[in-house]
C-alpha positions as CSV (number, residue, x, y, z in Angstrom):
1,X,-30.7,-34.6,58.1
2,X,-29.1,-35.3,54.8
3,X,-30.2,-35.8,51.5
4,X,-29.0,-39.2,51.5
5,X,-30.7,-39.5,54.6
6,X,-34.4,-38.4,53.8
7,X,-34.1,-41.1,50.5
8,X,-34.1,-44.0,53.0
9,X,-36.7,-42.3,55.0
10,X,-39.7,-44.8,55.0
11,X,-42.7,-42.5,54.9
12,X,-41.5,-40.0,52.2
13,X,-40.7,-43.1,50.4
14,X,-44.4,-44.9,50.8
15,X,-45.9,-41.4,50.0
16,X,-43.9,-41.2,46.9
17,X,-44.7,-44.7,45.6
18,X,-48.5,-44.3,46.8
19,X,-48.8,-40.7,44.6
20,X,-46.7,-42.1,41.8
21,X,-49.9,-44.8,41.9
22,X,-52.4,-42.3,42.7
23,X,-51.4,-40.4,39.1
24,X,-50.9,-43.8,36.9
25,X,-54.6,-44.4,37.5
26,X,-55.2,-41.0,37.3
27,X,-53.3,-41.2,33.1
28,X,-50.6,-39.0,34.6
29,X,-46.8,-39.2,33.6
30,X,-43.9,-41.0,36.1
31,X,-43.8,-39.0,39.6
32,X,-41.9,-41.7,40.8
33,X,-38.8,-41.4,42.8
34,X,-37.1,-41.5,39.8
35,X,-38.3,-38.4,38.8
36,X,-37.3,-36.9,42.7
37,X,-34.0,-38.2,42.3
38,X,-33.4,-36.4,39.0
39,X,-35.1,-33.5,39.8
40,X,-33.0,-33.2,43.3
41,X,-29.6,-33.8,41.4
42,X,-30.3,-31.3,38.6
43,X,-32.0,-28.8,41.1
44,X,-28.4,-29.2,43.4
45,X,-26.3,-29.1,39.7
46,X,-27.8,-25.5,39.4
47,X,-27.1,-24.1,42.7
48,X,-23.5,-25.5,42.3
49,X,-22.5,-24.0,39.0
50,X,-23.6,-20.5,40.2
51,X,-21.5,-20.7,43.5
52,X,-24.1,-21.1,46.1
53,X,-23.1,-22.4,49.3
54,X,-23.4,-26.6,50.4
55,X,-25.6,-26.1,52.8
56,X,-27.9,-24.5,49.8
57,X,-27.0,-27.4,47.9
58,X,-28.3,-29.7,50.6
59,X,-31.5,-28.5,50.7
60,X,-32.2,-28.3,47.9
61,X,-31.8,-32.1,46.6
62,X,-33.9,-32.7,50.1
63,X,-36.7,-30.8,48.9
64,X,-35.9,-32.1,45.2
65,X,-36.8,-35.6,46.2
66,X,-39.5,-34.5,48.7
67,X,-41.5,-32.2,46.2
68,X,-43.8,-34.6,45.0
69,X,-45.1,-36.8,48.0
70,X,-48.7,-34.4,48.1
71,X,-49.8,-36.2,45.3
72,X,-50.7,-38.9,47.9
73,X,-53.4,-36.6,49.2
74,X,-54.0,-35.4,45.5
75,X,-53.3,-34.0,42.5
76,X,-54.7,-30.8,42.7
77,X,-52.7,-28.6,45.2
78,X,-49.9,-31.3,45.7
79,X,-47.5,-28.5,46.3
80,X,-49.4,-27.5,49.5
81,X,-50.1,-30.8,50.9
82,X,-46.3,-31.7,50.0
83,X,-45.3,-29.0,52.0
84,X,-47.6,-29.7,55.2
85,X,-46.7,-33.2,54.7
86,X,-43.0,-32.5,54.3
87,X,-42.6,-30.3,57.7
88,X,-44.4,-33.1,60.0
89,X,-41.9,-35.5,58.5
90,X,-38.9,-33.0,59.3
91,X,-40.1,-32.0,62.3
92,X,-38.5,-35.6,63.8
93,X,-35.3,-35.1,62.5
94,X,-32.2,-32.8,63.7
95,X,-32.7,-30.5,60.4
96,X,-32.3,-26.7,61.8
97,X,-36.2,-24.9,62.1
98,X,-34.8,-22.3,59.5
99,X,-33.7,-25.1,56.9
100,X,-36.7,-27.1,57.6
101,X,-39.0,-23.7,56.5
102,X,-36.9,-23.2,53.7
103,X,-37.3,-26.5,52.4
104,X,-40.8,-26.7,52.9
105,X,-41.7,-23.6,51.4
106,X,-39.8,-24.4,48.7
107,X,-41.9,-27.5,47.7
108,X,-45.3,-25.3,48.9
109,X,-44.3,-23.2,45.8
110,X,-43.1,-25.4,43.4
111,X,-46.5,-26.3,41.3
112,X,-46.9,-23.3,38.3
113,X,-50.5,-23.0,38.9
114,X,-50.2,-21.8,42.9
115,X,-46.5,-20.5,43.3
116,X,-43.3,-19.3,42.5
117,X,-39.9,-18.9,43.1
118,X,-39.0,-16.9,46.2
119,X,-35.6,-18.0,47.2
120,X,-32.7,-19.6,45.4
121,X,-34.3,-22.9,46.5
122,X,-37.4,-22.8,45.2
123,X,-36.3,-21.0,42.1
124,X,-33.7,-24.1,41.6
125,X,-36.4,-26.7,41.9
126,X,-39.1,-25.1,39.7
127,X,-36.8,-24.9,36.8
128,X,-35.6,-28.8,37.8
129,X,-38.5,-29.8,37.7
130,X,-40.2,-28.5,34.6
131,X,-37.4,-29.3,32.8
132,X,-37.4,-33.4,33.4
133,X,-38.5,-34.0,30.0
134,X,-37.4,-38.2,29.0
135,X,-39.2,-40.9,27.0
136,X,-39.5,-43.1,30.0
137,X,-41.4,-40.9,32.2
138,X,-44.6,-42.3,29.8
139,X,-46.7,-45.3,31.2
140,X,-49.2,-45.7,28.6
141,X,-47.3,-47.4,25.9
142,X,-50.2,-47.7,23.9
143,X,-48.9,-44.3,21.2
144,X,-52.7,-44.4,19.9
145,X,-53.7,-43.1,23.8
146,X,-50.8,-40.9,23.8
147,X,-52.4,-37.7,25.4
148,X,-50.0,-33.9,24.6
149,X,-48.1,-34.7,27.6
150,X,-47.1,-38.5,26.4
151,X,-46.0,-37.4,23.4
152,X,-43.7,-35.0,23.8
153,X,-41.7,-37.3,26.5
154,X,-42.2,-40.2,24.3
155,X,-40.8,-37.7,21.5
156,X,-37.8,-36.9,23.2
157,X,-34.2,-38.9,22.3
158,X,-31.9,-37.5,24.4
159,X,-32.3,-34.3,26.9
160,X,-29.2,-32.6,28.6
161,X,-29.5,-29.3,30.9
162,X,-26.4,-26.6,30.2
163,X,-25.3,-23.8,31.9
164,X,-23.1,-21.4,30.3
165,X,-21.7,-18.9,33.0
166,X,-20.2,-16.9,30.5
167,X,-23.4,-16.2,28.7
168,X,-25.5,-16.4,32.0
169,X,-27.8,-19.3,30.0
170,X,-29.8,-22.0,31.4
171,X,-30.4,-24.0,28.3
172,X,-32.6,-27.3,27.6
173,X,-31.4,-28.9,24.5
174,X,-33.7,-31.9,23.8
175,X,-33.6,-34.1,20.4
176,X,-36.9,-35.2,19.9
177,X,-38.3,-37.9,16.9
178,X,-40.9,-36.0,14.8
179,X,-42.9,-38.8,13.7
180,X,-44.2,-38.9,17.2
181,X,-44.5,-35.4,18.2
182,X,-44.7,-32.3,16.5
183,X,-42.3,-29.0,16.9
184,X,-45.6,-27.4,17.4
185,X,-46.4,-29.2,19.8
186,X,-43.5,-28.5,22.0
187,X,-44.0,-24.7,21.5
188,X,-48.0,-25.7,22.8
189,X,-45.9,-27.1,25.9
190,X,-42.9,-25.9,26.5
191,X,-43.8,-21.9,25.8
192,X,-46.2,-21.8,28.6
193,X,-43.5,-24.1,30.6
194,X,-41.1,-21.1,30.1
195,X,-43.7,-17.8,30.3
196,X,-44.6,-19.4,33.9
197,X,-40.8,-19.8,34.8
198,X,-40.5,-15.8,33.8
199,X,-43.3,-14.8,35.2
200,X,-42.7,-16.6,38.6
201,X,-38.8,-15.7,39.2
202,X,-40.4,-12.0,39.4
203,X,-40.6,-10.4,42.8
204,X,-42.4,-7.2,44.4
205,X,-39.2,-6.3,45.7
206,X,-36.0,-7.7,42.9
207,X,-36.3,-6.9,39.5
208,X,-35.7,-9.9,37.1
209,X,-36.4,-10.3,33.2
210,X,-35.8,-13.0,31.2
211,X,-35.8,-13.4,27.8
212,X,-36.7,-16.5,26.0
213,X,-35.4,-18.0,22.9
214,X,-35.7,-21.1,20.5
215,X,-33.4,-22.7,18.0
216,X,-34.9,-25.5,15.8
217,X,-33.1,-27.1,12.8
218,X,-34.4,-30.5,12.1
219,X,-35.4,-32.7,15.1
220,X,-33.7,-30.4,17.3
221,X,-35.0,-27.5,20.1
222,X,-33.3,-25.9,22.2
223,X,-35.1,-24.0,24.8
224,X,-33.0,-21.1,26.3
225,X,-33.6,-18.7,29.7
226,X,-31.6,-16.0,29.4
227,X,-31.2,-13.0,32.1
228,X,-30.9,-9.9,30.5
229,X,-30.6,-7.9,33.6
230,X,-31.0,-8.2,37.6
231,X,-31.4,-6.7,40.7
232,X,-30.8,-8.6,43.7
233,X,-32.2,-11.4,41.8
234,X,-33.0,-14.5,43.4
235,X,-31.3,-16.8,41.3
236,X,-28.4,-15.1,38.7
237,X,-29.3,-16.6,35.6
């Protein structure tokens, strides 16, 4: 089972499009398969520039595009029905049992509110996916309706993900229009985005801190996770 496989696969594909609709009615931003598709590329752009293996890689986009198909059961816990639903769907195909587990583990602990990271996998697709921030992921494009959540994708201008190896730094820089939303706002959002990211790459058993950092001048924020230090850390940031 491939990645470019499980894109064409009809049922993920109907449970995607059936959530996506599920959560427009529900006033909920894109969970399309556009949002999958960038989630499982950044997600397998993370594990590549820290050296992890293609196999790795592999899994990851597959349970980058899968993550979100729960939402066709519902919103709340979407991670656990994702996952349930995700194994019965690779149960047909000739994925490995030990990279079928891994996968759908992975998107059992990708929602902030129920899980964490626990493997390179899962830690990959969290930050992927909390970090798809883009003026098109709004529906409603009615700005007087604009809920917190609309308006700080609206807000947004351009968005790129870095990774300086050097530095060990995941950085978000976003350019955002401040007419629409305020820089306050984006703390409101993104600071608990990035207190549950620290909080979750933390194991009983590998020591991990992170600290977190913001740079604003004008229109611009840059959200930074830094590692300060590791022990057998799932993923080296």
């Amino acid at each position: 089972m491939t990645y470019d496989e499980i894109k064409k696969n009809k049922e993920v594909c109907e449970c995607l499009k059936k959530g996506n609709e599920n959560l427009g009615v529900l006033g909920f931003t894109d969970h399309s398969a556009a949002h999958c598709t960038m989630v499982a590329k950044r997600a397998a752009y993370i594990l590549k520039k820290f050296g992890y293996s293609e196999s790795d890689i592999e899994m990851v986009k597959i349970a980058g595009f899968m993550h979100d198909i729960g939402n066709v059961v519902n919103r709340s816990r979407h991670a656990e029905y994702g996952a349930i639903l995700a194994n019965e769907i690779l149960k047909e195909t000739d994925m490995s049992l030990k990279d079928r587990i891994t996968v759908v583990s992975a998107i059992g602990h990708h929602d902030e509110s129920t899980g964490g990271a626990t493997d390179p996998i899962s830690a990959a697709l969290i930050i992927a996916d909390k970090t798809d921030v883009r003026r098109n992921r709004v529906r409603n494009k009615a700005k007087e309706n604009f809920d917190i959540h609309d308006r700080v994708n609206y807000a947004v201008t351009d968005a790129a993900l870095k990774i300086n190896m050097d530095k060990k730094v995941i950085a978000l820089n976003l350019q955002i229009d401040t007419k629409i939303c305020s820089m306050y706002e984006y703390f409101e959002i993104f600071l608990g985005r990035m207190m549950i990211l620290m909080n979750r790459l933390q194991t009983p058993h590998e020591a991990f801190w992170m600290d977190i950092s913001y740079w604003i001048e004008r229109s611009h924020i840059r959200i930074i996770i830094r590692r300060l230090t590791y022990y057998r850390a799932f993923l080296v940031l």
